[in-house]
TILUMBA-65423 format. One line per field, with one value per residue: residue number from 1; x, y, z of N, C-alpha, C in turn; residue in three letters. Coordinates in pm, whole numbers, always signed. Example, Ala and Ser with C-alpha at 12.3 -4.5 7.8 and 13.67 -1.06 7.14 Angstrom:
2
resi = (1/2)
npx = (+1319/+1285)
npy = (-569/-225)
npz = (+780/+708)
capx = (+1230/+1367)
capy = (-450/-106)
capz = (+780/+714)
cpx = (+1320/+1290)
cpy = (-330/+3)
cpz = (+780/+787)
resn = (ala/ser)
This chain:
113
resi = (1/2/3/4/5/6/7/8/9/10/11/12/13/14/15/16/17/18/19/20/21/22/23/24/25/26/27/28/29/30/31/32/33/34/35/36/37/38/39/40/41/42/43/44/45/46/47/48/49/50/51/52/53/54/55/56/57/58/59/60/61/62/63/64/65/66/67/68/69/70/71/72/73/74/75/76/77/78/79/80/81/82/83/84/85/86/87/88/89/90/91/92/93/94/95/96/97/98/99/100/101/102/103/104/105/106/107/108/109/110/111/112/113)
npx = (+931/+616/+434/+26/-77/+150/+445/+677/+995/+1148/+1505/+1589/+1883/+1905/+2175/+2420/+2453/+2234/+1917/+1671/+1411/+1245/+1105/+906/+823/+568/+523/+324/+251/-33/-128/-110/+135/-1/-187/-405/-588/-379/-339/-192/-79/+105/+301/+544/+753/+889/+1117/+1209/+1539/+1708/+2007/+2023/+2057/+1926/+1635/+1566/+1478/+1239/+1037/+810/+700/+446/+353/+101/+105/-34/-243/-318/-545/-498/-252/-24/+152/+227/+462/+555/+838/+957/+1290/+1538/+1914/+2012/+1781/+1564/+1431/+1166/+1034/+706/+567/+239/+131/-190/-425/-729/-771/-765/-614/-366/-24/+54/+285/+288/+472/+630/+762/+955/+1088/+1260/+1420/+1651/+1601/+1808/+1746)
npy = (-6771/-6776/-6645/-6606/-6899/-7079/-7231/-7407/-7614/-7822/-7999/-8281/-8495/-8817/-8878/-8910/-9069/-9284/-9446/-9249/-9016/-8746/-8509/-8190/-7869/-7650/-7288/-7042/-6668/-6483/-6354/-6229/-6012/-5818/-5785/-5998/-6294/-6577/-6893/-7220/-7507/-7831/-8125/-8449/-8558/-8922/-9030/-9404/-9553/-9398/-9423/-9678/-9969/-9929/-10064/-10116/-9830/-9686/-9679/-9464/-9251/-9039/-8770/-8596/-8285/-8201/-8032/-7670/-7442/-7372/-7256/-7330/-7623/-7961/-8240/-8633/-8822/-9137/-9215/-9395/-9426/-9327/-9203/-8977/-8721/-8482/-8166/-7953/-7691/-7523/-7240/-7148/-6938/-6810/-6570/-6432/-6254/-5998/-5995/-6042/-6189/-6482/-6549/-6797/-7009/-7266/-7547/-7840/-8104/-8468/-8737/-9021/-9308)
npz = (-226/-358/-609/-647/-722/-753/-751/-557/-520/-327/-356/-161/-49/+22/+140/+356/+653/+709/+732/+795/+990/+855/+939/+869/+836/+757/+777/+701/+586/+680/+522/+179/-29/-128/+52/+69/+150/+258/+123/+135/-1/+42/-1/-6/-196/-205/-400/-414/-350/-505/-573/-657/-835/-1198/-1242/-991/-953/-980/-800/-620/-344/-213/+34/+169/+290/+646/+711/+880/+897/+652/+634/+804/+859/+877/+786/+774/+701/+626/+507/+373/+308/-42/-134/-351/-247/-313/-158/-208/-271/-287/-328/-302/-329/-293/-436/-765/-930/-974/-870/-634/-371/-164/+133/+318/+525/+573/+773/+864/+922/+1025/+1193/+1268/+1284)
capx = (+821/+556/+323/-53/-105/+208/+510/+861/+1023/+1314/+1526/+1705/+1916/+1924/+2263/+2469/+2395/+2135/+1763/+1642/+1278/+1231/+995/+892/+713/+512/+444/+268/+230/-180/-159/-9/+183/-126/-330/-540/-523/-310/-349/-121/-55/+219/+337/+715/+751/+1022/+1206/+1279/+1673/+1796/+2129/+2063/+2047/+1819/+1507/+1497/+1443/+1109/+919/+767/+599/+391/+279/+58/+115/-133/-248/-398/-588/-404/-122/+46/+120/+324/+462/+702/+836/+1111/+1383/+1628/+2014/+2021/+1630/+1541/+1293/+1126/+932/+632/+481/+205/+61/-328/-548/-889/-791/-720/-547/-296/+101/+118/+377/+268/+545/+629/+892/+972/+1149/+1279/+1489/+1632/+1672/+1865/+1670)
capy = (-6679/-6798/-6572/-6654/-7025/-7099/-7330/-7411/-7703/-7831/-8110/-8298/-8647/-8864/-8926/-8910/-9122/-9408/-9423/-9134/-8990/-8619/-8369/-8048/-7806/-7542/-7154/-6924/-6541/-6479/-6243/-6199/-5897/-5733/-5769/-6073/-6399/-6682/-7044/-7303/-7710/-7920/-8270/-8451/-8716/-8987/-9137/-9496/-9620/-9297/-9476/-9811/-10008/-9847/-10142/-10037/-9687/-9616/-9679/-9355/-9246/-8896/-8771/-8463/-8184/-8255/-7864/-7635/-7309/-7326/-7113/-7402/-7795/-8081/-8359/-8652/-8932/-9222/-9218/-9473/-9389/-9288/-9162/-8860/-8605/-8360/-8124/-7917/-7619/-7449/-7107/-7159/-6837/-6753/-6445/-6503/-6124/-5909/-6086/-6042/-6308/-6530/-6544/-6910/-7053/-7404/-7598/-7973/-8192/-8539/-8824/-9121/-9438)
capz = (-214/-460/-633/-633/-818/-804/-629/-525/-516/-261/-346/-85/-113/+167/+115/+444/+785/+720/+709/+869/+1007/+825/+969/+778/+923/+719/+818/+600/+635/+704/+382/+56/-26/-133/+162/+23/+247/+173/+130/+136/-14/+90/-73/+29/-288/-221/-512/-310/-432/-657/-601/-717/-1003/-1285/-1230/-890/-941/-1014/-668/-516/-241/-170/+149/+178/+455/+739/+718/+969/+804/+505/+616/+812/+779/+929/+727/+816/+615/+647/+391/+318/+235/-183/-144/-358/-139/-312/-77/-292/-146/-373/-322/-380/-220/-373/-508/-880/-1008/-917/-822/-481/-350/-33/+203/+362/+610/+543/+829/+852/+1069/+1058/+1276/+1260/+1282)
cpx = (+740/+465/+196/-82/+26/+283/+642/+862/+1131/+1339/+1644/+1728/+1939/+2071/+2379/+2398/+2304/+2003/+1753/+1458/+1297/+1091/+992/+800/+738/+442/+444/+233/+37/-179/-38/+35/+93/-249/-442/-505/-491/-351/-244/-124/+67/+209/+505/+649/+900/+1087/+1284/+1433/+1732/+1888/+2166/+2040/+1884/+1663/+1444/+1409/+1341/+994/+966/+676/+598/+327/+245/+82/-19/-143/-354/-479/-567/-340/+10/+27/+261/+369/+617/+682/+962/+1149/+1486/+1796/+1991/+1866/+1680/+1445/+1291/+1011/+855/+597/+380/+129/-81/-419/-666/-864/-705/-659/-462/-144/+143/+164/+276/+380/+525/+748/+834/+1098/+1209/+1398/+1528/+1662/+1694/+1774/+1708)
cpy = (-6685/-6689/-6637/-6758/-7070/-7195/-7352/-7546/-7728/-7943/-8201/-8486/-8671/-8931/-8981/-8973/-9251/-9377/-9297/-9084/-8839/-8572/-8258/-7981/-7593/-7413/-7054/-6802/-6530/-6380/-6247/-6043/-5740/-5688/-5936/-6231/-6482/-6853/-7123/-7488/-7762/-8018/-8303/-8583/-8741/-9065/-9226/-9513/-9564/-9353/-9596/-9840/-9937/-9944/-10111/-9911/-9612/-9597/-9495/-9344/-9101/-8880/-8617/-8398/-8219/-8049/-7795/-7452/-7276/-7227/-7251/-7535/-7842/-8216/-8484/-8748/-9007/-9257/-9320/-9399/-9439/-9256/-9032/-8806/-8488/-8314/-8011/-7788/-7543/-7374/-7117/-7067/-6860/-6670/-6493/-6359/-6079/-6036/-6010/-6183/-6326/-6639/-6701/-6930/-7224/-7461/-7757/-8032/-8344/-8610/-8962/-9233/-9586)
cpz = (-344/-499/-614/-769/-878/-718/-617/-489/-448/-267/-240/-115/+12/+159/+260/+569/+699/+691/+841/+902/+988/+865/+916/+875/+820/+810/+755/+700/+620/+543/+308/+89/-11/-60/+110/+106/+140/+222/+80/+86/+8/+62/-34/-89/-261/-365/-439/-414/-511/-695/-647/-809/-1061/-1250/-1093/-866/-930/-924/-596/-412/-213/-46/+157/+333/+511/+721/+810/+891/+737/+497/+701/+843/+828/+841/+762/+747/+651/+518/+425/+271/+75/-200/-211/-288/-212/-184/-214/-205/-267/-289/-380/-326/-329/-417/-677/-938/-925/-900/-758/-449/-212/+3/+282/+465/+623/+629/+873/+950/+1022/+1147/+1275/+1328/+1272)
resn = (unk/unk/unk/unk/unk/unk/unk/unk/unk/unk/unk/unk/unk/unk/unk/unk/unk/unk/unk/unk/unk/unk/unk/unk/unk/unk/unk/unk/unk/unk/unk/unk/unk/unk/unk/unk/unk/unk/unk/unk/unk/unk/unk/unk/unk/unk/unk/unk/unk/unk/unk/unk/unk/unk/unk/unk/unk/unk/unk/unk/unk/unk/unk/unk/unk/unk/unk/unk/unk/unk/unk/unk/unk/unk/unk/unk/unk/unk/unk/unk/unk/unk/unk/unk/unk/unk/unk/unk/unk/unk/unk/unk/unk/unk/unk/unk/unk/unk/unk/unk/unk/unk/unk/unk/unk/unk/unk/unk/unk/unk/unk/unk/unk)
């Protein structure tokens, strides 16, 4: 539950099963705490090969939420077994005072590929 201009971070490892196809699926509350509407960004960055040798390591890949009124957003990506996945979510409304939180539900899924 981010305040306004702010963000959370979820890290998941693709560790178990194989390559996989992850779906997220963003849903924001229409208002902050305070009454003031909310807006929403979404990003999933992969870290390709966490688990392999160190020269490997350094390939990434970002994919922005596909977003619908900036309250909610779809994003899917294919991971690799030893992938890092961060998912991003930042809190961006127009209103710039006050810390009223805007409320999110962050859902995901994978499937074996």
């Amino acid at each position: 539950m981010p305040r306004g201009w702010s963000y959370n971070v979820l890290e998941l490892k693709n560790d178990y099963g194989g390559k996989g196809k992850y779906e997220f699926k963003l849903e924001g509350d229409a208002f902050g705490s305070e009454g003031a509407p909310s807006y929403f960004s979404g990003r999933v960055l992969i870290k390709k090969n966490w688990s392999a040798y160190r020269e490997r390591r350094r390939i990434t890949e970002h994919v922005p939420f596909i977003m619908s009124g900036g309250i909610g957003g779809r994003a899917s990506i294919v991971a690799d077994r030893g992938d890092l996945i961060y998912v991003i979510i930042a809190s961006v409304p127009e209103y710039f005072t006050s810390n009223q939180t805007y409320n999110y539900r962050l859902t995901f899924s994978k499937k074996e590929i």
